[in-house]
Structures are given as C-alpha cells and as structure tokens.
C-alpha positions in Angstrom: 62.1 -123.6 -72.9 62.3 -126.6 -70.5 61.2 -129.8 -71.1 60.5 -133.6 -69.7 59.2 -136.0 -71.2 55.6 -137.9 -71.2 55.4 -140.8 -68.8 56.2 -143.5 -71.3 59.5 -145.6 -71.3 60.9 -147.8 -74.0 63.2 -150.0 -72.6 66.8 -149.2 -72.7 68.1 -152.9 -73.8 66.7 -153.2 -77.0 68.5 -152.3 -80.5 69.6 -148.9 -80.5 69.3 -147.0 -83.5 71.7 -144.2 -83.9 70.2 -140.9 -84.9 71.8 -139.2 -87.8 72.5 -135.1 -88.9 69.4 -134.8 -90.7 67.7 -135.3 -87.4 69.1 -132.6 -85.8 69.0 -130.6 -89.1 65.4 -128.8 -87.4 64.2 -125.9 -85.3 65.8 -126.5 -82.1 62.0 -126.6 -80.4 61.1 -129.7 -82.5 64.5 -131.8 -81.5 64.0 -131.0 -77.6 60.6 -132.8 -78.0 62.0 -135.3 -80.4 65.3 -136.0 -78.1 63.8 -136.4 -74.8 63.3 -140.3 -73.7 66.3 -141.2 -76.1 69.2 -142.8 -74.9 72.1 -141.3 -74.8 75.0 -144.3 -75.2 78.9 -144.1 -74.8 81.6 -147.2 -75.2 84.2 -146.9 -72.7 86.4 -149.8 -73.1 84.6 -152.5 -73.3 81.6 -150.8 -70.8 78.5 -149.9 -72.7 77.6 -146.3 -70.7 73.3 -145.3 -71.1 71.6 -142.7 -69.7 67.6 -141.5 -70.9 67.4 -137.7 -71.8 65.2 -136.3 -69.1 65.3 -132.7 -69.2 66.3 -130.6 -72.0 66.5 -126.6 -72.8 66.4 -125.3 -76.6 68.3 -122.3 -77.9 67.4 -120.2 -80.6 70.8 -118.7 -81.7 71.3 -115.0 -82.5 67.5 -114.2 -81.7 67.9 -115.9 -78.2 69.4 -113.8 -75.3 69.7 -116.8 -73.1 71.7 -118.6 -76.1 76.0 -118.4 -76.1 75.1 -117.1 -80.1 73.4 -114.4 -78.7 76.7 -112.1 -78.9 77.6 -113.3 -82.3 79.4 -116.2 -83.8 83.4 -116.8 -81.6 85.7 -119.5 -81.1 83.7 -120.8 -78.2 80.4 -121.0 -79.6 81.3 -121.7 -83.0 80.3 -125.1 -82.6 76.2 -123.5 -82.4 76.6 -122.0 -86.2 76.5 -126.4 -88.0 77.2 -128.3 -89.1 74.0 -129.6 -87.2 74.5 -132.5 -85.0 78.1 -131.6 -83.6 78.9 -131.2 -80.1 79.2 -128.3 -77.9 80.4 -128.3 -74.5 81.9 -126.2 -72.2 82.4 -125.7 -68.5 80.6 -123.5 -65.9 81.1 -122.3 -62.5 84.5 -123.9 -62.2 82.5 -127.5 -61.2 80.1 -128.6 -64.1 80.3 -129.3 -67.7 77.5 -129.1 -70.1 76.6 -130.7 -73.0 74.8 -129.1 -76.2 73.9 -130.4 -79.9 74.0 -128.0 -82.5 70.8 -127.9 -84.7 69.6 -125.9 -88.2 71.4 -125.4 -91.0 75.0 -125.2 -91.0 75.8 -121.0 -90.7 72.7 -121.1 -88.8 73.2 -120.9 -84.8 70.6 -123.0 -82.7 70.9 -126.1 -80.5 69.8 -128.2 -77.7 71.3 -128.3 -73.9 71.1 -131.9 -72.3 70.0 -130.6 -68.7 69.5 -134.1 -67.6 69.8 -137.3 -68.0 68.7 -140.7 -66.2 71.5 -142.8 -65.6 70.6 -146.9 -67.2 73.8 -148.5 -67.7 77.5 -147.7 -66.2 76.7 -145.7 -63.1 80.0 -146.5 -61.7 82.0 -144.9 -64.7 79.5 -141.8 -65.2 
C-alpha cells in the first residue's frame, strides 16, 4: 500500500517534537498514515538536515509477500521482528539505499518503507 499525504503543510521551522517507540508500536497501516507529512530531521555537524515524508509503503511481515519477512526471520531482516521503532536499511540495485522503521510488537515482523521524502533544510548535504 502507497500512500501521500493530504494537501495540508505544517511548517517545517517550528518545534519539533520527536516521536517515541510507542508510536511506532501499531499496525504498520496506521503509522504510514500517521508518518506521512512528519519531518524527518538529521544533525550533521552543526547542519540541521529536514525533509517531509511524502510517500510511504507499509509491510505486513510474514503474511506479506512483498515484505523482506516474508521468507522468515534472517540476519538481514532481523531488524523487521522489534523492537518497534528501529531502523532498517539496506541497499538495492547496486545504486539506492532504502530506509524502513520497524513497527508491532517486538518478535512481531512489520514496518514502514520511506519511499519519499521532500527535501526542507540541507539540500546540499542530502
């Protein structure tokens, strides 16, 4: 499942509130909608990097054939199976990396794939 969000932007300089586990502790369905218009922020020295989540894709784990936790639990989707809220990327086609959150339950595979994002703040080091 792909999805954007509505038309309605916050703006990207005011007070950032950082999301916690429990956020991402949910059906992978209900964070995509939940995630999309946040920003995403990284510190990179002393450069503040944002970018809006735009486009997102949900996996279901085990039950999911497009999902990596489709075959199973291994050392390279591990991440998928919790704690929720981690980090899971990987590289693809020898040119791109991807970025996923891991959601449910820990033991529990699901999580979200960051298909786009909107760059705000820091193009030049992105």
């Amino acid at each position: 499942m792909i999805l954007r969000p509505r038309q309605s932007r916050n703006d990207h300089r005011s007070s950032l509130a950082r999301l916690n586990y429990a956020f991402y502790n949910r059906d992978p369905r209900e964070v995509s909608h939940d995630i999309l218009g946040k920003i995403l922020v990284r510190r990179e020295g002393r450069k503040l990097l944002k970018a809006r989540v735009v486009e997102v894709e949900a996996y279901l784990g085990a039950g999911d054939p497009a999902a990596h936790a489709a075959v199973g639990r291994t050392a390279r989707n591990d991440v998928l199976f919790g704690p929720p809220g981690r980090a899971y990327v990987y590289f693809i086609y020898g040119n791109h990396w991807c970025f996923n959150v891991s959601c449910l339950p820990d033991g529990v595979a699901g999580g979200v794939l960051f298909r786009a994002l909107e760059p705000l703040e820091g193009l030049d080091l992105m």
